[in-house]
C-alpha positions as CSV (number, residue, x, y, z in Angstrom):
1,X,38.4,180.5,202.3
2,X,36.2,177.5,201.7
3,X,33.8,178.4,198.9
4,X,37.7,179.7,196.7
5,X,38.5,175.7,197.9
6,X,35.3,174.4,196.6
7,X,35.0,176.8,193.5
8,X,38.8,175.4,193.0
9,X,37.9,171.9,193.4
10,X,34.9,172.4,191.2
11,X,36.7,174.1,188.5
12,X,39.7,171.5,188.5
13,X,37.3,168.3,188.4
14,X,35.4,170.1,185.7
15,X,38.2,170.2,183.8
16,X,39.6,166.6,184.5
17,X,36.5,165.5,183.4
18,X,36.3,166.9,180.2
19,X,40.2,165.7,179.6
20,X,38.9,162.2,180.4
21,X,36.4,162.3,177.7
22,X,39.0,162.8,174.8
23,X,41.4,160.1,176.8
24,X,38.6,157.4,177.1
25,X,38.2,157.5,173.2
26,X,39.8,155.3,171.0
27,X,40.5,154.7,167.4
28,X,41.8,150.7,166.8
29,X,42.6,151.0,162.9
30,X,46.3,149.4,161.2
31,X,46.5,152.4,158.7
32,X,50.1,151.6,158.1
33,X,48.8,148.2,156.8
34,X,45.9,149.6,155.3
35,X,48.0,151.6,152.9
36,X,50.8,149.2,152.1
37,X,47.7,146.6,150.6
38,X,46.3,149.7,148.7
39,X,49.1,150.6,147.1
40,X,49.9,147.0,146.1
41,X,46.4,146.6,144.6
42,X,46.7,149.5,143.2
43,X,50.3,148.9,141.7
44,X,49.0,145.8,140.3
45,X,46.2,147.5,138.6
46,X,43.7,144.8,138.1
47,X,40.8,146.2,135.9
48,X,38.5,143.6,134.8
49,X,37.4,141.2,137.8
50,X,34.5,139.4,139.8
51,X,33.6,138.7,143.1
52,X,30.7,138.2,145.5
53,X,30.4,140.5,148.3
54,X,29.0,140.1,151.5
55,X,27.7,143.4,153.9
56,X,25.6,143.3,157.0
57,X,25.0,146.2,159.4
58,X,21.8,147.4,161.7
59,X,20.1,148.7,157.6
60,X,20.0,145.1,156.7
61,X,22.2,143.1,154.3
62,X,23.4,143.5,151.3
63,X,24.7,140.2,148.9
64,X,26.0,140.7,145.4
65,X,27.6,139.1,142.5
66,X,30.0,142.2,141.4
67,X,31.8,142.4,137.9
68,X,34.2,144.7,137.1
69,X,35.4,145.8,133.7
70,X,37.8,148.5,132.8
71,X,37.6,149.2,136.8
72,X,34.0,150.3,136.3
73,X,31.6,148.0,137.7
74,X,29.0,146.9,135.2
75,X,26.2,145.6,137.2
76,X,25.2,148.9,140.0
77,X,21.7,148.5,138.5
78,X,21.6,144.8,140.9
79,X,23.2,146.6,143.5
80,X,22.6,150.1,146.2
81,X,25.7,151.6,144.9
82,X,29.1,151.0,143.4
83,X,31.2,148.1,145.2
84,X,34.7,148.1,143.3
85,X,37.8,147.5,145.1
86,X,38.3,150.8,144.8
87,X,35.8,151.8,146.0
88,X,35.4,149.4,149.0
89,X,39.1,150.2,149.7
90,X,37.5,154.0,149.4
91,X,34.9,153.1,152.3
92,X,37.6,152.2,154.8
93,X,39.2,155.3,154.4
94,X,36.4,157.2,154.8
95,X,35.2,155.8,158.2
96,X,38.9,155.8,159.6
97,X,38.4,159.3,158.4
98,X,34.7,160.2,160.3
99,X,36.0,157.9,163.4
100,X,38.7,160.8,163.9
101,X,36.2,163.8,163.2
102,X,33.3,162.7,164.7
103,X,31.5,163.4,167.9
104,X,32.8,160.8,169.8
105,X,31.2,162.4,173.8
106,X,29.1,159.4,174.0
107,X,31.5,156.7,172.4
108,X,34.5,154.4,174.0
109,X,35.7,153.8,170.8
110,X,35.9,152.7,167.0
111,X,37.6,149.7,165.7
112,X,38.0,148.9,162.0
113,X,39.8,145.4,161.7
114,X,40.7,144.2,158.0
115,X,41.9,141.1,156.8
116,X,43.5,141.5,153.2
117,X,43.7,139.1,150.7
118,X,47.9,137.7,150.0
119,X,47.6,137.4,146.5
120,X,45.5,139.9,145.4
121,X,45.9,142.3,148.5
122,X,42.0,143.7,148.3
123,X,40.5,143.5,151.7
124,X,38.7,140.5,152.2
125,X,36.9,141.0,155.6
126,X,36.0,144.2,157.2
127,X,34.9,144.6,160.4
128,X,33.7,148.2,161.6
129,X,32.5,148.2,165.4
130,X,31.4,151.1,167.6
131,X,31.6,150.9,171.3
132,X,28.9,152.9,172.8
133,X,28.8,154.5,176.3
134,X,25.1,154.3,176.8
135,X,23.6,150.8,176.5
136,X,20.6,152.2,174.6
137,X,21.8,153.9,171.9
138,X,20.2,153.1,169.1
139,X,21.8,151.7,165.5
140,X,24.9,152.9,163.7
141,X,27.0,150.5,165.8
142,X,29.0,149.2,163.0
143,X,29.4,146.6,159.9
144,X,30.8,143.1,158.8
145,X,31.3,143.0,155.2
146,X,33.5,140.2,153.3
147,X,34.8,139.5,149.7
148,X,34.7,136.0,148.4
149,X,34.9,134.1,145.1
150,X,37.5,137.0,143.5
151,X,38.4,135.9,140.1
152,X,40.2,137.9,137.4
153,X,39.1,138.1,134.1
C-alpha cells in the first residue's frame, strides 16, 4: 500500500512540476498597442525620412544615421542590415513572435516595452529583456534600441 502512495505522490508532483514550468513563464508585450501605432504609421505612409538610431545588446552597439527614400533605405552599406521603420517595427514582431515559440524551460519571462512616437507613431524606444532562471547563463538577455532626430523629407 505504500510504494502505490509513493508511486502516486511521485507521479502527481512530477506532473505539478512540469505544470509549474509553463505557469512561471511570462510574456509582458502591449500587442494591442503595438498594432494600433503600426497601422497608423503605416496609414500615414511616410516614405522618404531620416533618423539616427541607437541599438545596444550583449553583440555590442550599433549607431547609425539612417535615410530613407521611397521606403528603401539608402545607406545599408554604413550599416549590419536594413533599419527602416518597417522594418524596425518588423523586429518587434518577430521577437513577440519567438518569445511565444521558444524554449522558455530555463526562462521567467520576456518583456518587450515600447515607447512610440505621438506624432509620427514609429517606436521610439524599445526595450527587449530576458529574465533568466539560472544566474549564469550566458548572453542573449535582451536589447535597448532608440530612435532619435526623425525628420521627414
Amino acid at each position: 500500500m505504500k510504494k502505490i502512495y509513493l508511486l502516486g505522490l511521485l507521479i502527481f508532483i512530477s506532473i505539478t512540476m512540469s505544470c509549474d514550468n509553463e505557469e512561471d513563464y511570462y510574456i509582458r508585450f502591449d500587442e494591442s498597442t503595438f498594432n494600433e501605432q503600426r497601422a497608423l504609421w503605416e496609414h500615414a505612409k511616410n516614405q522618404n525620412y531620416s533618423f539616427q538610431y541607437s541599438y545596444a545588446s550583449s553583440t555590442g552597439p550599433i549607431i547609425a544615421d539612417i535615410i530613407v527614400e521611397n521606403g528603401i533605405q539608402i545607406n545599408e552599406e554604413e550599416t549590419p542590415g536594413s533599419y527602416t521603420i518597417d522594418d524596425i517595427y518588423k523586429m518587434i514582431e518577430n521577437d513577440f513572435i519567438y518569445a511565444k515559440t521558444r524554449d522558455n524551460r530555463d526562462l521567467y519571462g520576456v518583456s518587450i516595452n515600447v515607447e512610440y512616437n505621438k506624432e509620427f507613431h514609429y517606436p521610439e524606444k524599445i526595450n527587449y529583456s530576458v529574465s533568466f532562471k539560472n544566474e549564469n547563463m550566458a548572453g542573449g538577455g535582451g536589447y535597448n534600441a532608440e530612435i532619435t532626430n526623425f525628420t521627414l523629407n
